[in-house]
N, C-alpha and C positions, 0 to 999 in steps of 0.2 A: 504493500500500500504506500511504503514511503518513496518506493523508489516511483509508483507511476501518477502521484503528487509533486512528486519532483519533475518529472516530464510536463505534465497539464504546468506548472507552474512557468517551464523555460517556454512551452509553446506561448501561452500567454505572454510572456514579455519579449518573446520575438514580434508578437501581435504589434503590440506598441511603438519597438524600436522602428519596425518597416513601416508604421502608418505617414512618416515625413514629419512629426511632432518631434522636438528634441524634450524627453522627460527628465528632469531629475533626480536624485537618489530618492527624497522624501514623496516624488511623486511616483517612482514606481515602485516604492515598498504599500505605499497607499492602495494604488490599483491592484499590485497583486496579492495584498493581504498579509504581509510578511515584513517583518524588520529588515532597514537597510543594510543591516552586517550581510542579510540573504541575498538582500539585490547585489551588492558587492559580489559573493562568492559565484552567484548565478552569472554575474557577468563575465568573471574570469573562466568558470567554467564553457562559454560561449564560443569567448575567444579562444582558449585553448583549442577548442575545438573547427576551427575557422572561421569563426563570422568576426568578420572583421567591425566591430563596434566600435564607434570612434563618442568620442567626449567632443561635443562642439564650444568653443568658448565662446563665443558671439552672440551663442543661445541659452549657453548653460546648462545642457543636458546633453544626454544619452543620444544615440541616434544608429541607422544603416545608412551606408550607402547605396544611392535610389537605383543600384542592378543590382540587388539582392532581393528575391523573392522568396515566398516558401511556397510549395504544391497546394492546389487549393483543396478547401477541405468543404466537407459535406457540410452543411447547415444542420441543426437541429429544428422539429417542427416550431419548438416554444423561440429557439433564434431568430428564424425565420417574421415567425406573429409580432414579434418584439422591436425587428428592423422594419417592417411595415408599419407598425401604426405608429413607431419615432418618426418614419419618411414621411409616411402620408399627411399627419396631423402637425407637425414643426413645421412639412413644407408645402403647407395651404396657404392660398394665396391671401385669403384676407383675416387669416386666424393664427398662421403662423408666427415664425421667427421670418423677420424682412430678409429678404435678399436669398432665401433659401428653397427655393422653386425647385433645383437641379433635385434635392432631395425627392421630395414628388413622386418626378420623372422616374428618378433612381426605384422607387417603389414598385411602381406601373412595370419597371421591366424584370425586378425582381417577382412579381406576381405572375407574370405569361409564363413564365421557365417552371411555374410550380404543376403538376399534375391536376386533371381537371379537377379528381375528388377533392384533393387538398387545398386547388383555388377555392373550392366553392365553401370548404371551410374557414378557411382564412377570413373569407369576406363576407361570413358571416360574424365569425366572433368580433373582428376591426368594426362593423360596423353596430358593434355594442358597448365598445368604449370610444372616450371621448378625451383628450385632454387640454384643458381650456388653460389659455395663456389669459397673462394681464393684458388690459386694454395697451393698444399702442396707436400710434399717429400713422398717418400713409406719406410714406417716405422714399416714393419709388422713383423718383426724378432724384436722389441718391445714392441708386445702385449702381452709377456710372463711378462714381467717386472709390464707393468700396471696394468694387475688384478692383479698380487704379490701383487703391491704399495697399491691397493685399498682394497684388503682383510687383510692388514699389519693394516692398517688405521682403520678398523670395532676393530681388535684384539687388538689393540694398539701396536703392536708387529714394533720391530726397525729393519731395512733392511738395510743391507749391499750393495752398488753397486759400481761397478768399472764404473769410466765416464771419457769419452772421453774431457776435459773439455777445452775450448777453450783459459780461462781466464787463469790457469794452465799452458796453454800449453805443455800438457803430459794427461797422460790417469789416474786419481788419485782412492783413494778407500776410502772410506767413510762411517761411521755409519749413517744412515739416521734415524731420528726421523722423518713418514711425517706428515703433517697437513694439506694441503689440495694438491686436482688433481686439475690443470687451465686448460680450449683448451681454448687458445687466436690466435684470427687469423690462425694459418696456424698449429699448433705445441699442443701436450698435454707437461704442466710443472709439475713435480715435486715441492709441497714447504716446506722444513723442515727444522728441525736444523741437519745442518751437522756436527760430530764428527771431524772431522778434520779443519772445518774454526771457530769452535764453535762459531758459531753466526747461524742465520736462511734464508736458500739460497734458489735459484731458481735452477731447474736440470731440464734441456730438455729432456724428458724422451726416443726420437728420437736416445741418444747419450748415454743411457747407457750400455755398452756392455754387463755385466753380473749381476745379482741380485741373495738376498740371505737373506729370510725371518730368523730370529735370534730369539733366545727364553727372549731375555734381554726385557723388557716392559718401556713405554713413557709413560707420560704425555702430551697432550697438552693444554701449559698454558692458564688460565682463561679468560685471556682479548686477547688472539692472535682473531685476526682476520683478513683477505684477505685483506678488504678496508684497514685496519689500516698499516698492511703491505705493501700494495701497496704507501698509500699517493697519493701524485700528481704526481708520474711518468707519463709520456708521455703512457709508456706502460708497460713493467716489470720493468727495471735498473730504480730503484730507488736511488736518491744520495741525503740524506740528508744534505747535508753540501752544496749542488749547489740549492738553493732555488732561484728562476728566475721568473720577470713577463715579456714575451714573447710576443711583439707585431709582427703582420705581414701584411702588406698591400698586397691584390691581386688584380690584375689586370681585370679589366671588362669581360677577355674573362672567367676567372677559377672562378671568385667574387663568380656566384650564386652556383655555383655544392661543393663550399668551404662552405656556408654557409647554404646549407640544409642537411648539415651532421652533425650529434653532436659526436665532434670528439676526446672532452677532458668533464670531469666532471666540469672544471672552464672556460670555455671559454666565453666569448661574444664578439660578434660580432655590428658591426656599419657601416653603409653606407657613404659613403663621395658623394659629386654632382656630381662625375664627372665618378658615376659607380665603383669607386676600391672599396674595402671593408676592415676595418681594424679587423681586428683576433686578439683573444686577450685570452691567458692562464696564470694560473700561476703553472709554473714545476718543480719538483725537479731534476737536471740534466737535460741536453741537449744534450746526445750522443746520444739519439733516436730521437728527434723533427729535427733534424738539418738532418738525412737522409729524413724526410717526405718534410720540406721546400726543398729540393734541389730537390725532384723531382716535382716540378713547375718548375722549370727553370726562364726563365728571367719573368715568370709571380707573380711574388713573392719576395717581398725585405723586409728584417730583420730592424723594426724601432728601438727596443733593445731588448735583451741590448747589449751595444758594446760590449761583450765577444762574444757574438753568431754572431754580425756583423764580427767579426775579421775572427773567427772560418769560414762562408759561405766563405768571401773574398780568404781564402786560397785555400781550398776548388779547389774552381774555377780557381785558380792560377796555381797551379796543374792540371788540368783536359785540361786548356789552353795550357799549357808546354807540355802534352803528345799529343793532334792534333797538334800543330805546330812543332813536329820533325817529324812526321809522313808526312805535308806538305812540308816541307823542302829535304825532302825523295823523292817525290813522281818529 
């Protein structure tokens, strides 16, 4: 049993190396359920064995070289069910993830290759589930920009784009170095060094009006990485210098549907007797956490820190002020 655990485990992480993603240690002890001391010895075993793995430094991870293949292998039925309705349902046209059509497609031809009884199974059980994404905006005069951004990114080639940009307030134009494509929640982001903030920004890629692949070439540095850039944000806006541990009490009616969600990378949570639940992060900035608490309403009260109690209180001061003229009105 160990030794054909040990095999499902190397095939698995060939799966990975050959997919063209560079993973890191911590990312493929992750995926294949094992401590990195394993992915180390699994690697060397690899190599020993000829697959030439290379460590890319530019990426930061693991990787093949793209004429290394492995023999294709049979699908399982539940493999099968599981890459259809990820294709189909991600990549619908007005429910999907934007920009992700080819999935679809990819679906459609994965299903004609299936046998007639097993189509006909297939598209029954697919069309008994459903997986419903957050609302998003229609951002398809965008997807010129994206695969720009993502074939910029393979070439290392620097992009030019004029952005609508909120923080600016004007429409600015900018050298892009990228680094990485995000879809977080509703939105695909842009993340690079911008020539013009010279430091490495976030670009909603929803807002950029015009792009322009450049023949100047980038590096992107050794140690960048997403987590590392990210930190502890709430969710993108990052602010180093607002470091905050974030307490929150909910109220018995929101307690359980708040606490079967894992909603931050530092959180823990604690039950009190009387049914509330206390919530507990710790963020760098609080411009994004303070809209999430406000939509609980009164079922949600800021234990600290007083900067964020201050912050809610007015908040609501204001929100008060605009029903009571409108009362007053009436």
């Amino acid at each position: 049993m160990a030794v054909e655990n040990r095999i499902k485990r190397l095939v698995r992480l060939l799966d990975l190396l050959q997919s063209g993603h560079a993973y890191n240690s911590t990312q493929l002890a992750d995926l294949c359920g094992v401590s990195r001391r394993t992915v180390f010895r699994d690697i060397r075993i690899l190599q020993d064995s000829g697959v030439q793995i290379h460590f890319i430094e530019g990426r930061q991870g693991y990787t093949l070289p793209g004429n290394f293949f492995l023999p294709p292998m049979d699908l399982k039925l539940n493999e099968t069910l599981s890459l259809l309705l990820i294709c189909q349902e991600l990549g619908d046209r007005d429910d999907g993830i934007p920009f992700q059509g080819a999935a679809r497609e990819a679906s459609f031809k994965l299903l004609s290759n299936l046998p007639r009884h097993l189509r006909d199974y297939v598209g029954e059980i697919s069309s008994a589930v459903k997986l419903k994404l957050d609302s998003r905006g229609e951002f398809k005069e965008a997807e010129p920009h994206f695969e720009r951004i993502l074939q910029a990114i393979v070439d290392r080639r620097q992009v030019r784009i004029y952005y609508d940009s909120f923080s600016d307030g004007k429409e600015i134009s900018t050298v892009c170095s990228p680094y990485r494509v995000l879809f977080s929640r509703r939105c695909w982001y842009l993340i690079g060094r911008s020539s013009l903030h010279r430091e490495t920004r976030t670009f909603h890629i929803g807002r950029i009006r015009s792009s322009q692949t450049l023949d100047s070439r980038y590096e992107i540095p050794p140690r960048f990485s997403l987590e590392r850039y990210l930190g502890n944000a709430w969710h993108l806006i990052r602010e180093p210098k607002e470091k905050h541990t974030v307490e929150v009490r909910f109220q018995p009616l929101v307690a359980r549907n708040v606490a079967e969600v894992n909603w931050h990378k530092t959180q823990e949570t604690s039950w009190n007797e009387d049914g509330t639940l206390n919530f507990k992060v710790r963020v760098e900035g609080l411009s994004e956490i303070i809209w999430w608490i406000l939509g609980y309403g009164n079922q949600a009260e800021v234990i600290k820190p007083a900067k964020l109690r201050r912050q809610i209180a007015s908040h609501l001061e204001d929100m008060l002020a605009t029903y009571q003229s409108e009362l007053a009105q009436s």
